[in-house]
PyMOL Python script that loads the backbone (N, CA, C, O; Angstrom):
from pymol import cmd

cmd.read_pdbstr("""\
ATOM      1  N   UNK A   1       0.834  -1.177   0.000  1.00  0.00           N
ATOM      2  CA  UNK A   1       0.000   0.000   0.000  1.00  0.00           C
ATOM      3  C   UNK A   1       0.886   1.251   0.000  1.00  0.00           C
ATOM      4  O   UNK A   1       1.830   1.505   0.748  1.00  0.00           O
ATOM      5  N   UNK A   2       0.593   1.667  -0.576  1.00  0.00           N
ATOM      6  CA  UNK A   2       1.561   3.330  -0.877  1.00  0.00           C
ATOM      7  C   UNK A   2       0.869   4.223   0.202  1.00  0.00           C
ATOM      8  O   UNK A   2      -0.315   3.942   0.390  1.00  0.00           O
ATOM      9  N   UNK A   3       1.417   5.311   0.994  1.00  0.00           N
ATOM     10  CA  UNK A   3       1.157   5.863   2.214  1.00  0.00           C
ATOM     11  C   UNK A   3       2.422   7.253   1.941  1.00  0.00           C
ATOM     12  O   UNK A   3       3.641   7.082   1.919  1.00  0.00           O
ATOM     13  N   UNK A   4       1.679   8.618   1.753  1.00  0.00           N
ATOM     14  CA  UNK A   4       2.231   9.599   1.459  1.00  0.00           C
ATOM     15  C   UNK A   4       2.118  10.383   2.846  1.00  0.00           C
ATOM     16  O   UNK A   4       1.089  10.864   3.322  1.00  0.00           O
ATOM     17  N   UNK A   5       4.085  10.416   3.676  1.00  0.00           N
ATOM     18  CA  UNK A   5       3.716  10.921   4.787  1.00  0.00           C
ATOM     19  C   UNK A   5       3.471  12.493   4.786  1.00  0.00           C
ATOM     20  O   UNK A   5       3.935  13.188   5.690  1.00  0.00           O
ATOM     21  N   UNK A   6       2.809  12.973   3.858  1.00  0.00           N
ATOM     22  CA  UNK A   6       2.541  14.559   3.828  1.00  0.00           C
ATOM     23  C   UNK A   6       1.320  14.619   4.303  1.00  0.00           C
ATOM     24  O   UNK A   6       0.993  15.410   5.187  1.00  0.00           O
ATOM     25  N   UNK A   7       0.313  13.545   3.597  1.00  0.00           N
ATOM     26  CA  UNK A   7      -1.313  13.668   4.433  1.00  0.00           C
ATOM     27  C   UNK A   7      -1.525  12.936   5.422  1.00  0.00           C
ATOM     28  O   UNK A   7      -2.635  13.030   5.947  1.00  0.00           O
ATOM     29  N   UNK A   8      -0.691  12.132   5.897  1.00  0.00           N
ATOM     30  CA  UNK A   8      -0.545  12.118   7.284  1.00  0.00           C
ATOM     31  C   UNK A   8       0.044  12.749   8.156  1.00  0.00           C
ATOM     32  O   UNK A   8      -0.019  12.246   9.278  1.00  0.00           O
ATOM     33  N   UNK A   9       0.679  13.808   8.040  1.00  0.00           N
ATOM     34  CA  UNK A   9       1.612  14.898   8.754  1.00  0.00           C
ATOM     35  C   UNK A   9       0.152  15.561   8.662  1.00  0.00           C
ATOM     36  O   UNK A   9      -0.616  15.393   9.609  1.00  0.00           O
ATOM     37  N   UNK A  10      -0.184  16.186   7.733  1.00  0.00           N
ATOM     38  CA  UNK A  10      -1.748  16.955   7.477  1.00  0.00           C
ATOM     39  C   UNK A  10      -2.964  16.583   8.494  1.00  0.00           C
ATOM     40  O   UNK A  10      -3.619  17.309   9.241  1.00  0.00           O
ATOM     41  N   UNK A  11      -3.015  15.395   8.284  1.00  0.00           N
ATOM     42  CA  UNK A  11      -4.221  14.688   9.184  1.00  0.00           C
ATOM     43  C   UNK A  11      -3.860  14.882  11.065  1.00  0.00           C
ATOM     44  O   UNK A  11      -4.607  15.452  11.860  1.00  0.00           O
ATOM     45  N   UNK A  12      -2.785  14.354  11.328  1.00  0.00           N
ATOM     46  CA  UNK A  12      -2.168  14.901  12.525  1.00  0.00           C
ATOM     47  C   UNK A  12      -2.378  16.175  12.754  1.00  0.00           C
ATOM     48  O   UNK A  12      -3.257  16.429  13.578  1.00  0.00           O
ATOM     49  N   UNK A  13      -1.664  17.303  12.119  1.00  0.00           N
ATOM     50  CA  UNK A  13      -1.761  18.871  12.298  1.00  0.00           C
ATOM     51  C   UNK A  13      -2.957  19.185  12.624  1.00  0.00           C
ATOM     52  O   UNK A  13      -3.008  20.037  13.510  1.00  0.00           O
ATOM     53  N   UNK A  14      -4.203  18.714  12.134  1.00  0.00           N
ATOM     54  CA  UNK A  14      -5.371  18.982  12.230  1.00  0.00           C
ATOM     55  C   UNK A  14      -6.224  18.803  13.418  1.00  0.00           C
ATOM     56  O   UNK A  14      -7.162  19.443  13.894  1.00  0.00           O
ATOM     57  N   UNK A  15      -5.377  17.350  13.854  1.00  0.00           N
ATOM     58  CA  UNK A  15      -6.478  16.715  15.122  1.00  0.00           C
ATOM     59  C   UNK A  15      -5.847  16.471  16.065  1.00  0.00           C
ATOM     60  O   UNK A  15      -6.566  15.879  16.870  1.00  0.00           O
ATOM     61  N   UNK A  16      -4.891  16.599  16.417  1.00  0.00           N
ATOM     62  CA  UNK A  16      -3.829  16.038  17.374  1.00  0.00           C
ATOM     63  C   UNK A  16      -2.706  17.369  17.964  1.00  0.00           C
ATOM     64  O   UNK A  16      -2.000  17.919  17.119  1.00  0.00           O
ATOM     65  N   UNK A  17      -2.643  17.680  18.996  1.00  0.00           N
ATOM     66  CA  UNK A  17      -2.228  19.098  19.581  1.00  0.00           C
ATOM     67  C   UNK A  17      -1.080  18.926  19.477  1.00  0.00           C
ATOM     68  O   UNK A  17      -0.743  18.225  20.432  1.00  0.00           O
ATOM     69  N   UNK A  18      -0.033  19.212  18.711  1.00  0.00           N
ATOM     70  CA  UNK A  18       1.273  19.133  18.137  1.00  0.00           C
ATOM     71  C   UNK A  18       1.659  20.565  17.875  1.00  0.00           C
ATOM     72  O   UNK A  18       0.825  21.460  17.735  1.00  0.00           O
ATOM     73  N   UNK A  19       2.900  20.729  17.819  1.00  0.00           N
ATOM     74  CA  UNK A  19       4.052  21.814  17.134  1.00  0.00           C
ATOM     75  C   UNK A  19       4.153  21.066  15.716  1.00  0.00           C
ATOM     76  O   UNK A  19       3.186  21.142  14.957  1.00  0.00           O
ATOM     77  N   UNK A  20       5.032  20.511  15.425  1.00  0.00           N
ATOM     78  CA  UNK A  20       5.223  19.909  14.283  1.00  0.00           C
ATOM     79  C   UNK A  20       4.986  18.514  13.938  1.00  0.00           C
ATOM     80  O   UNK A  20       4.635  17.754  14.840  1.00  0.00           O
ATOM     81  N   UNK A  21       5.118  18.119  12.866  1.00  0.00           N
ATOM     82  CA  UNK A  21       5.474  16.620  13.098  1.00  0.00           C
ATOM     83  C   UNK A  21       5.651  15.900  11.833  1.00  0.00           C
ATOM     84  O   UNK A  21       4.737  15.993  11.014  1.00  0.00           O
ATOM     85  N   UNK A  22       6.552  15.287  11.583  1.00  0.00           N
ATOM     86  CA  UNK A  22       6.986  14.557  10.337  1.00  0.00           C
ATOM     87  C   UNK A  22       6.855  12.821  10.780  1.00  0.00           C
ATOM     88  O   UNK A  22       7.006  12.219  11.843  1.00  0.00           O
ATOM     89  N   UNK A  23       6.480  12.381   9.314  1.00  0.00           N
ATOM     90  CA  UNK A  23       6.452  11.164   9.693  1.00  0.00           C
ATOM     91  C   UNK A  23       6.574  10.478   8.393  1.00  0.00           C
ATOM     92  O   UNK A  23       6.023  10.677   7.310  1.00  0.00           O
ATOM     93  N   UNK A  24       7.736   9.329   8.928  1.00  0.00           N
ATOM     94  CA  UNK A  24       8.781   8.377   8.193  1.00  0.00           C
ATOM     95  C   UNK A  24       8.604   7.026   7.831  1.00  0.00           C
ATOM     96  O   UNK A  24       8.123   6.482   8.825  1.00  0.00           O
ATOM     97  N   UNK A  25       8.716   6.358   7.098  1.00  0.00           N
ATOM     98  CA  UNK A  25       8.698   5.253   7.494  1.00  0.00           C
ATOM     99  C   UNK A  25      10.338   4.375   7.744  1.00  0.00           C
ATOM    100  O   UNK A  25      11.373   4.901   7.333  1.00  0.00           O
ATOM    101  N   UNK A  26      10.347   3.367   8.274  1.00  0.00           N
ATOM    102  CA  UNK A  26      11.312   2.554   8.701  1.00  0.00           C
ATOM    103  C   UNK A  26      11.094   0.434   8.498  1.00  0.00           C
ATOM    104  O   UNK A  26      10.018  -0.143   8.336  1.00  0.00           O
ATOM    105  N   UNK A  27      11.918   0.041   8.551  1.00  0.00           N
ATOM    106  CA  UNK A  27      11.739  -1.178   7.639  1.00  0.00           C
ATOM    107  C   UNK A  27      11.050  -2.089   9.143  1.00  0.00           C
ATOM    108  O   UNK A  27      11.106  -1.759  10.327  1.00  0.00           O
ATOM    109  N   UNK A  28      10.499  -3.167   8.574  1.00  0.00           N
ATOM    110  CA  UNK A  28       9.863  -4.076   9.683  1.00  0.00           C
ATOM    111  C   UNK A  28       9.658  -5.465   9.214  1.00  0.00           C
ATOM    112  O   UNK A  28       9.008  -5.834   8.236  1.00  0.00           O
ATOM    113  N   UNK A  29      10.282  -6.135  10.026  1.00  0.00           N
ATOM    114  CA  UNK A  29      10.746  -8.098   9.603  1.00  0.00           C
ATOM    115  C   UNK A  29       9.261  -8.427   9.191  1.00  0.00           C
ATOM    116  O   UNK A  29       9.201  -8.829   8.029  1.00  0.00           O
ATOM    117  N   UNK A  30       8.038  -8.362   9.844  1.00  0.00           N
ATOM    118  CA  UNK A  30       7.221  -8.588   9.125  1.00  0.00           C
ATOM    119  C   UNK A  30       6.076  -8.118   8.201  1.00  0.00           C
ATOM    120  O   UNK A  30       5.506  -8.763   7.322  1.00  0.00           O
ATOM    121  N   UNK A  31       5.841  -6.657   8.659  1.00  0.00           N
ATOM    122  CA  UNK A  31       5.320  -5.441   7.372  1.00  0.00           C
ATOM    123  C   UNK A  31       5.550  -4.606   6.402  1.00  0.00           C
ATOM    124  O   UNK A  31       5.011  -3.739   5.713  1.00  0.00           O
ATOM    125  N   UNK A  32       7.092  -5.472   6.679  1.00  0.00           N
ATOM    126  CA  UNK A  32       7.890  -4.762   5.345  1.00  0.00           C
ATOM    127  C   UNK A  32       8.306  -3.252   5.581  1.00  0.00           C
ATOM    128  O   UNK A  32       9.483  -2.938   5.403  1.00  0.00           O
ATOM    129  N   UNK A  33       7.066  -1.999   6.108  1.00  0.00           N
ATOM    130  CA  UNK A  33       7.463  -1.163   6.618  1.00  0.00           C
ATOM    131  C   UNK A  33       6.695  -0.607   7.723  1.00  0.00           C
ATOM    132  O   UNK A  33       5.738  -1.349   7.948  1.00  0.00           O
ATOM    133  N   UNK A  34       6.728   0.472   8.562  1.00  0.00           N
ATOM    134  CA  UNK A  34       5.567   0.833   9.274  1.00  0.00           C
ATOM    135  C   UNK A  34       6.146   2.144   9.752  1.00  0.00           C
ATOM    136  O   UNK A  34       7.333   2.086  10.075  1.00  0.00           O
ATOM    137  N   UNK A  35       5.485   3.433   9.873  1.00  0.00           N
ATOM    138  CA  UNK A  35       5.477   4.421   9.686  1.00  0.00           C
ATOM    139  C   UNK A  35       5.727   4.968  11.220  1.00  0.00           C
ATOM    140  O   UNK A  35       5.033   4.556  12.150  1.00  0.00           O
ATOM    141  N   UNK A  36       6.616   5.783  11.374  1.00  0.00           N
ATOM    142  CA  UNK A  36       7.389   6.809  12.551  1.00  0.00           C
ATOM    143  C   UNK A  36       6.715   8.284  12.524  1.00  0.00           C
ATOM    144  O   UNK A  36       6.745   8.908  11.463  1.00  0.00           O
ATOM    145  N   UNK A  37       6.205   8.759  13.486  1.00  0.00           N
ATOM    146  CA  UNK A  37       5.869   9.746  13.431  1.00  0.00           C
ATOM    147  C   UNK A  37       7.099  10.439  14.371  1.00  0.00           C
ATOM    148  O   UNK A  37       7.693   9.668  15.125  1.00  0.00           O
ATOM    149  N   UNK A  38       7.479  11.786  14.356  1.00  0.00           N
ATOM    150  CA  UNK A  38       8.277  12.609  15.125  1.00  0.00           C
ATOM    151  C   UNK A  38       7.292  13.812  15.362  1.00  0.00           C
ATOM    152  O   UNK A  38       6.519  14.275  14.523  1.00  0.00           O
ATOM    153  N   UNK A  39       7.422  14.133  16.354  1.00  0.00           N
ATOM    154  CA  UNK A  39       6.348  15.179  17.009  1.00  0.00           C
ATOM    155  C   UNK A  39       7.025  15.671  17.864  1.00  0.00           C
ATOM    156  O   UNK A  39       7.779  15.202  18.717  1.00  0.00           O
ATOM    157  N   UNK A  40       6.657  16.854  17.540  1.00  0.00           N
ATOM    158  CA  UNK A  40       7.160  18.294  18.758  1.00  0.00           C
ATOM    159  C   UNK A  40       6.037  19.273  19.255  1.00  0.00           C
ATOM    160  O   UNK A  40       5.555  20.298  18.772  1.00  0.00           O
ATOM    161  N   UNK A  41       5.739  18.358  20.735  1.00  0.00           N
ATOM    162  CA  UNK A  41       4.396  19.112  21.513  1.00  0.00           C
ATOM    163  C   UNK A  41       4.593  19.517  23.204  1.00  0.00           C
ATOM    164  O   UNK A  41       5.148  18.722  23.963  1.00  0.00           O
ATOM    165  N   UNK A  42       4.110  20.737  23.639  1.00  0.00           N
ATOM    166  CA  UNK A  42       3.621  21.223  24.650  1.00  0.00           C
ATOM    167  C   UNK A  42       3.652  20.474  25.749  1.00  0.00           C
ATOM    168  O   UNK A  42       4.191  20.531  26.855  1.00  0.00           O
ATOM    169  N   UNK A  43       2.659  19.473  24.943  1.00  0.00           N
ATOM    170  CA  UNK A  43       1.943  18.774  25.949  1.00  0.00           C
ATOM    171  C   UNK A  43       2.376  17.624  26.186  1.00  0.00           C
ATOM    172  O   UNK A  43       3.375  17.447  25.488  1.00  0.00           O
ATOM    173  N   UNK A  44       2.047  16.345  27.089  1.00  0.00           N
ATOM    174  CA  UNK A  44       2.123  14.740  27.176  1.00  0.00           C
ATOM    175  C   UNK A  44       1.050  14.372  26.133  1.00  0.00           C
ATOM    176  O   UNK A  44       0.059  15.077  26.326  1.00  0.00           O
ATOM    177  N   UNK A  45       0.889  13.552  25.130  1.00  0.00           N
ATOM    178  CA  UNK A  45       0.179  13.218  24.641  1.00  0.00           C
ATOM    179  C   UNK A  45       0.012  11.511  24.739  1.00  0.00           C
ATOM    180  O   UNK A  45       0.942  10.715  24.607  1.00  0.00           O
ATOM    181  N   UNK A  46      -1.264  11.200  24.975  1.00  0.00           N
ATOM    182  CA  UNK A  46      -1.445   9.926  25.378  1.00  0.00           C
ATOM    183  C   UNK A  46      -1.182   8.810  24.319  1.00  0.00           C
ATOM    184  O   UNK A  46      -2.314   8.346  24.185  1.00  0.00           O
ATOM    185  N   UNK A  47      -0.299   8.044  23.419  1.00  0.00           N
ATOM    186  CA  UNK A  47      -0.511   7.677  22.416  1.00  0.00           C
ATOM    187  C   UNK A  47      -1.389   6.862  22.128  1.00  0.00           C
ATOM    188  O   UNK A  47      -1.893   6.992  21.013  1.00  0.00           O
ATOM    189  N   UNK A  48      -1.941   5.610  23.124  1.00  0.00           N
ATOM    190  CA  UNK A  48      -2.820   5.084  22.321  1.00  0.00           C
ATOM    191  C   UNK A  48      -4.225   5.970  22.186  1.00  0.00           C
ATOM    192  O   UNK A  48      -4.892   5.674  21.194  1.00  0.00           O
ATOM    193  N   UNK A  49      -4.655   6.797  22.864  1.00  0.00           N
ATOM    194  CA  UNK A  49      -5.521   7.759  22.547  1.00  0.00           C
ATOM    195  C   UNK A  49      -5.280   8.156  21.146  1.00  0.00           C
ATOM    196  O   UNK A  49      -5.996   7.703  20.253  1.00  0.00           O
ATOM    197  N   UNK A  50      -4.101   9.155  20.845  1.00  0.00           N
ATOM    198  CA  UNK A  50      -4.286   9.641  19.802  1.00  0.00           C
ATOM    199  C   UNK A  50      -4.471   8.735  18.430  1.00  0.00           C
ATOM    200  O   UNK A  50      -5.212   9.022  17.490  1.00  0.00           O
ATOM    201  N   UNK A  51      -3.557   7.490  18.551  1.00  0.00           N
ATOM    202  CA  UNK A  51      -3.857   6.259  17.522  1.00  0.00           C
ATOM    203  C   UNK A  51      -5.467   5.694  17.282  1.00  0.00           C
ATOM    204  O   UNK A  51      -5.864   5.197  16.229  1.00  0.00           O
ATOM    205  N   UNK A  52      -6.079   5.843  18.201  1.00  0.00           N
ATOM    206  CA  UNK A  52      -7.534   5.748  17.941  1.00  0.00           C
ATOM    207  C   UNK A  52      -8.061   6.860  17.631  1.00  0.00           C
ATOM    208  O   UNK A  52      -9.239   6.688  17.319  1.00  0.00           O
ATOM    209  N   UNK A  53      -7.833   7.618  17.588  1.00  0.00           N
ATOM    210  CA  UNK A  53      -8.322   9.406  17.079  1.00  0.00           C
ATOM    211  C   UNK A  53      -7.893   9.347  16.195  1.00  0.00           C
ATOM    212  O   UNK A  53      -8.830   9.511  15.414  1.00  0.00           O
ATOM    213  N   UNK A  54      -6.763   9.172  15.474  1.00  0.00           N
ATOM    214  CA  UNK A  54      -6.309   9.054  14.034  1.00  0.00           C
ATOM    215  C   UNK A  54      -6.892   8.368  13.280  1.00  0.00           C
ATOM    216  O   UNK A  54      -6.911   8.705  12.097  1.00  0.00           O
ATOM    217  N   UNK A  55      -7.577   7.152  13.713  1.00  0.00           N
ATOM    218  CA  UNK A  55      -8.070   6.066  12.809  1.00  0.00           C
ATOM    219  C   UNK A  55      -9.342   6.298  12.130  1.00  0.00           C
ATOM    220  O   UNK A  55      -9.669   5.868  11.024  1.00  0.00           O
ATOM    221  N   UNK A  56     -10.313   7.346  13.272  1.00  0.00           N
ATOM    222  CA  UNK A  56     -10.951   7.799  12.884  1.00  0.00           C
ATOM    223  C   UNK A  56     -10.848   8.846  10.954  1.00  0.00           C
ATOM    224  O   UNK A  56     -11.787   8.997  10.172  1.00  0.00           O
ATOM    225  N   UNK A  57      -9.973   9.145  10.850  1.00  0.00           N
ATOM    226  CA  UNK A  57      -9.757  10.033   9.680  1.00  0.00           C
ATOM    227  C   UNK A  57      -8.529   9.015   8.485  1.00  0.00           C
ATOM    228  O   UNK A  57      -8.462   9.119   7.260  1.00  0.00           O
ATOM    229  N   UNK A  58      -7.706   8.099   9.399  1.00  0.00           N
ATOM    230  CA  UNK A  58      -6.815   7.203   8.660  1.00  0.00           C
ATOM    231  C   UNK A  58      -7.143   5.960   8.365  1.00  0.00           C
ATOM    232  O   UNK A  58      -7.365   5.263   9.355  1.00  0.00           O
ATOM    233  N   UNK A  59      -7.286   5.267   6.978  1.00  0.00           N
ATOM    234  CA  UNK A  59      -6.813   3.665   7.748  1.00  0.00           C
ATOM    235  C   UNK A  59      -5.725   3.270   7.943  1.00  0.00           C
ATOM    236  O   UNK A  59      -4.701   3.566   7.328  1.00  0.00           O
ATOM    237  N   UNK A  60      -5.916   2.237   9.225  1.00  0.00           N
ATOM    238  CA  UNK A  60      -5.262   1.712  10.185  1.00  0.00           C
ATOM    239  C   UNK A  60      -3.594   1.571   9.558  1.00  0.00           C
ATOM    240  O   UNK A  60      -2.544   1.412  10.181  1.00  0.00           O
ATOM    241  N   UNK A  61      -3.797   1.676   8.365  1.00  0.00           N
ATOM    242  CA  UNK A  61      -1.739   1.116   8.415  1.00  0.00           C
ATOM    243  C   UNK A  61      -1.646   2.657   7.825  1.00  0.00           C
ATOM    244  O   UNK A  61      -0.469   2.961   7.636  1.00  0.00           O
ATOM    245  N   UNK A  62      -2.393   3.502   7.552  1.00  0.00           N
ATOM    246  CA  UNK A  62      -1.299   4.796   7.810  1.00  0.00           C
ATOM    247  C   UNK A  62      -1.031   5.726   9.484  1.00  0.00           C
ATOM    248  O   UNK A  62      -0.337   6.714   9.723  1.00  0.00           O
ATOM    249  N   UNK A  63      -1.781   5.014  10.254  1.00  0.00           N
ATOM    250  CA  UNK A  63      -1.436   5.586  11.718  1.00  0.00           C
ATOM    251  C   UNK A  63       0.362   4.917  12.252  1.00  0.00           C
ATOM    252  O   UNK A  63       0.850   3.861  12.655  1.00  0.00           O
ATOM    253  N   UNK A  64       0.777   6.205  11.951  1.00  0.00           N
ATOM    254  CA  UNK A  64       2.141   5.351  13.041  1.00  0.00           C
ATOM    255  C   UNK A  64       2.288   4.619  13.779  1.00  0.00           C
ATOM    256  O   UNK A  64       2.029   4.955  14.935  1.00  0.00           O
ATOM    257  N   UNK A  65       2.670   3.539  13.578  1.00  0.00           N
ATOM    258  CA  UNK A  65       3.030   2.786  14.861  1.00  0.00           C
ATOM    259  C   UNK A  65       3.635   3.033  16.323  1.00  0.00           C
ATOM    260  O   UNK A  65       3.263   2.675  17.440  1.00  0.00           O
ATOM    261  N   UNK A  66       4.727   3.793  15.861  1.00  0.00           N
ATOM    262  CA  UNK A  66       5.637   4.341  16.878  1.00  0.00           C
ATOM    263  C   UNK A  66       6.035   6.029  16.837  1.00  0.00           C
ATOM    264  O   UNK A  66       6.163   6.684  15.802  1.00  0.00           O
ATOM    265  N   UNK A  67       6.165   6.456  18.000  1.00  0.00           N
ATOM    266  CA  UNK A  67       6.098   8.174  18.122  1.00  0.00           C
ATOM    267  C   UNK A  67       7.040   8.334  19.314  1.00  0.00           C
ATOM    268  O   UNK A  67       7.100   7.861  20.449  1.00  0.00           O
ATOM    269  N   UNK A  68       7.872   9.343  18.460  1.00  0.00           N
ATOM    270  CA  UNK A  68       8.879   9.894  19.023  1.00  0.00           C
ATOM    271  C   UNK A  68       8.964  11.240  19.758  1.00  0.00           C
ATOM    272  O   UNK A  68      10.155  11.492  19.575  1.00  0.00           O
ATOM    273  N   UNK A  69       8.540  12.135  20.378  1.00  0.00           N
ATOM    274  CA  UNK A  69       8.706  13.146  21.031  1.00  0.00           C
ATOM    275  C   UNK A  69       9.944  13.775  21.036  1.00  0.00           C
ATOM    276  O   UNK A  69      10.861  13.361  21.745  1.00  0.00           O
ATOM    277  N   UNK A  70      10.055  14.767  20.285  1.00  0.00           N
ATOM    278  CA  UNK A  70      11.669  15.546  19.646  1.00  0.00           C
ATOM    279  C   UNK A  70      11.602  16.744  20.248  1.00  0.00           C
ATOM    280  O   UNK A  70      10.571  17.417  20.231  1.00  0.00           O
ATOM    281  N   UNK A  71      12.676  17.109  20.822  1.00  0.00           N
ATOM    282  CA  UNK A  71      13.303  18.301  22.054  1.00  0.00           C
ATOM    283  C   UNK A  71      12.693  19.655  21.198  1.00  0.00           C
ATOM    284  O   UNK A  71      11.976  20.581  21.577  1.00  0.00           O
ATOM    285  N   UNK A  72      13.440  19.275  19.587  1.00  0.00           N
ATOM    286  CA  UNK A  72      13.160  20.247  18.634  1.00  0.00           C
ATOM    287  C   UNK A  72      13.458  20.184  17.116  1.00  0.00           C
ATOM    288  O   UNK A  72      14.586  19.996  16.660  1.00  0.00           O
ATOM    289  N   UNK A  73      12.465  20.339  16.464  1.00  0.00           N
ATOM    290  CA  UNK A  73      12.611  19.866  15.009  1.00  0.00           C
ATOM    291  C   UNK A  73      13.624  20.247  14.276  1.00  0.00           C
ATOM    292  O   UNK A  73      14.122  21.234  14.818  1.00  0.00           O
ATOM    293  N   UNK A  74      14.255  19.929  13.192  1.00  0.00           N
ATOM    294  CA  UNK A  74      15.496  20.211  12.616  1.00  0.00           C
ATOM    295  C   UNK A  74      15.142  20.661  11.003  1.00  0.00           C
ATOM    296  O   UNK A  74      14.677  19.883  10.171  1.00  0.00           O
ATOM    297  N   UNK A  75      15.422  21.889  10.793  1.00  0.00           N
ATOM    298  CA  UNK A  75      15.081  22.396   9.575  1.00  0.00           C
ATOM    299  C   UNK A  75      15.738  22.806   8.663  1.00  0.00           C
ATOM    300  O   UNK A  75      16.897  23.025   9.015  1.00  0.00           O
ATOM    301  N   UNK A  76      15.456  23.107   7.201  1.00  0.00           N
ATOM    302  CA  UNK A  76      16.730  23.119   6.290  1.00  0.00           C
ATOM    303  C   UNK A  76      16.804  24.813   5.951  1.00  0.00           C
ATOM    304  O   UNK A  76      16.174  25.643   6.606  1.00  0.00           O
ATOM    305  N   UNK A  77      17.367  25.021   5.225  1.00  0.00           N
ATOM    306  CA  UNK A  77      17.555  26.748   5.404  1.00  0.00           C
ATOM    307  C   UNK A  77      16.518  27.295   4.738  1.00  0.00           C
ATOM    308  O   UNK A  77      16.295  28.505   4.740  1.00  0.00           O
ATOM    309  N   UNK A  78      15.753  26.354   4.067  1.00  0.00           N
ATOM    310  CA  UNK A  78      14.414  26.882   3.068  1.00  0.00           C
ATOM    311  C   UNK A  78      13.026  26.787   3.700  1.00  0.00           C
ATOM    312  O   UNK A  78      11.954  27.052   3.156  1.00  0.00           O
ATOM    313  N   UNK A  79      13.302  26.240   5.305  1.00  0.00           N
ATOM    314  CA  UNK A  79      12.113  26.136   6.311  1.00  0.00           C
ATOM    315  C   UNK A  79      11.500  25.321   5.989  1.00  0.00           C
ATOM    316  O   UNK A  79      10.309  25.628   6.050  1.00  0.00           O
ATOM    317  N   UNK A  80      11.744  23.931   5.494  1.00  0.00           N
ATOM    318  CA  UNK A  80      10.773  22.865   6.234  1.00  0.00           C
ATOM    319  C   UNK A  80      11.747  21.678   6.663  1.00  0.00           C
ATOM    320  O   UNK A  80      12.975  21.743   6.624  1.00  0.00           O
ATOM    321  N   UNK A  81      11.258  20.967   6.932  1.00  0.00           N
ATOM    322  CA  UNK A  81      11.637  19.482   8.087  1.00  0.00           C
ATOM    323  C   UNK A  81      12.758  19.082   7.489  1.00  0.00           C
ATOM    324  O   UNK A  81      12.725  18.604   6.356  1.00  0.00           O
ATOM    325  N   UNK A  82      13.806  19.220   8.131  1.00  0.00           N
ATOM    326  CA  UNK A  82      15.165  18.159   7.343  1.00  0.00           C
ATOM    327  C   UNK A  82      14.887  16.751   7.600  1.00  0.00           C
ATOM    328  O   UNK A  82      15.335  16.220   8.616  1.00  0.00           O
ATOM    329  N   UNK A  83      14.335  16.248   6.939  1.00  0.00           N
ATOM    330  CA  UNK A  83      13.963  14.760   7.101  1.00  0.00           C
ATOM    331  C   UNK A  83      14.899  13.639   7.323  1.00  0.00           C
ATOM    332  O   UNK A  83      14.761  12.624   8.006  1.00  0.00           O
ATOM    333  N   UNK A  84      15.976  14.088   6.524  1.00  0.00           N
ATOM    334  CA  UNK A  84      17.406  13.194   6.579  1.00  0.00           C
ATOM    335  C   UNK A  84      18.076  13.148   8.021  1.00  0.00           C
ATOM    336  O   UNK A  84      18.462  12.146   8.622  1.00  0.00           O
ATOM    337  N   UNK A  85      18.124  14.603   8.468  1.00  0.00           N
ATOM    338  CA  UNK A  85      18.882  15.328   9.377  1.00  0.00           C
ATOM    339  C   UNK A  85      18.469  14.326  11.016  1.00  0.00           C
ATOM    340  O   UNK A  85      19.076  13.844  11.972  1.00  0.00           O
ATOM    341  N   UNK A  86      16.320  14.520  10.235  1.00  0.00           N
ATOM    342  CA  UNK A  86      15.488  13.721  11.860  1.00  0.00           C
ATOM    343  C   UNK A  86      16.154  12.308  12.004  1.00  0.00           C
ATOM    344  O   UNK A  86      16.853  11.886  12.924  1.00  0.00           O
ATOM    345  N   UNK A  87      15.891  11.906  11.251  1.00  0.00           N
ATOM    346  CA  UNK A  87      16.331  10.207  11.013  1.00  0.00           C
ATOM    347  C   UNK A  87      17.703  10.045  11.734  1.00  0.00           C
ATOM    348  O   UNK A  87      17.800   9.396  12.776  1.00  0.00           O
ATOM    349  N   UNK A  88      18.784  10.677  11.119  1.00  0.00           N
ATOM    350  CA  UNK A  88      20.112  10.396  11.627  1.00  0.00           C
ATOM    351  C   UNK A  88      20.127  11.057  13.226  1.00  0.00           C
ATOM    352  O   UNK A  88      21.018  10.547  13.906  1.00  0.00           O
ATOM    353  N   UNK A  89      19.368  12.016  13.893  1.00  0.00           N
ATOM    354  CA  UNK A  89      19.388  12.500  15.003  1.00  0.00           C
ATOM    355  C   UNK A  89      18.793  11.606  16.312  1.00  0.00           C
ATOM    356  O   UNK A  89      19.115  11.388  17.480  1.00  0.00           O
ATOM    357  N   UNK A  90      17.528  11.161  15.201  1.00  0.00           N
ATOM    358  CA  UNK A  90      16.884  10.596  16.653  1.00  0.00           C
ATOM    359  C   UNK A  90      16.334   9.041  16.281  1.00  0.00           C
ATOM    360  O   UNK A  90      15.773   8.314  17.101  1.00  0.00           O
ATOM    361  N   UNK A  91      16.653   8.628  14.658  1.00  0.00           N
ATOM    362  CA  UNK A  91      16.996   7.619  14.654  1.00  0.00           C
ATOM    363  C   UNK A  91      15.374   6.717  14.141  1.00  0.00           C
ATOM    364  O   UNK A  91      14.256   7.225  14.060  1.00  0.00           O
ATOM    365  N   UNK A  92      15.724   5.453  13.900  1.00  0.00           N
ATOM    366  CA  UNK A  92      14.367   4.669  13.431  1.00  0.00           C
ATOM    367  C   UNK A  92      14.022   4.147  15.067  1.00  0.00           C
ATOM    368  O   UNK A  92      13.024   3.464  15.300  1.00  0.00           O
TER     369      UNK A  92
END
""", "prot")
cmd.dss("prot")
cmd.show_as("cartoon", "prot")
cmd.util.cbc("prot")
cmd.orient("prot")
C-alpha cells in the first residue's frame, strides 16, 4: 500500500495538539514497513488515545506505529523538516 507521509503529517496537524510533526517510514521483519511519526508538543500526549483518534480520519496502516517526542525539530535553510537530518538525530 503506498502511504504519502505529507497527508498524514496533514491529518495529525489537524487533530492532534502538536508543534510539528513529520512522519517516516522505517523497515519491519514482518510489514515490510511501518510508519514513525516525530512530534514536537507542549503537551504529554497519550498515544494510544491519539492512535484511535487518528483512525478515525486514517486507515489503520497509515497511523504510526511508533512516536517519538523531539526536544526540537530540525530544519533546512528553506524552512521545512530536514527529514534526513530527523532520522540520523533521533533515529528509526
Amino acid at each position: 500500500m503506498n502511504v504519502y507521509p505529507e497527508e498524514v503529517e496533514r491529518v495529525i496537524m489537524q487533530n492532534i495538539p502538536v508543534k510539528h510533526v513529520m512522519v517516516a517510514a522505517t523497515p519491519h521483519y514482518e510489514l515490510g514497513e511501518v510508519l514513525i511519526a516525530y512530534y514536537e508538543s507542549d503537551t504529554p500526549l497519550p498515544i494510544t488515545d491519539v492512535k484511535k483518534d487518528l483512525r478515525k480520519y486514517l486507515e489503520r496502516y497509515k497511523v504510526p506505529m511508533r512516536w517519538i517526542k523531539v526536544p526540537q525539530m530540525q530544519w533546512t535553510s528553506s524552512g521545512k523538516i530536514a527529514r534526513k537530518a530527523m532520522t540520523e538525530i533521533y533515529g528509526h
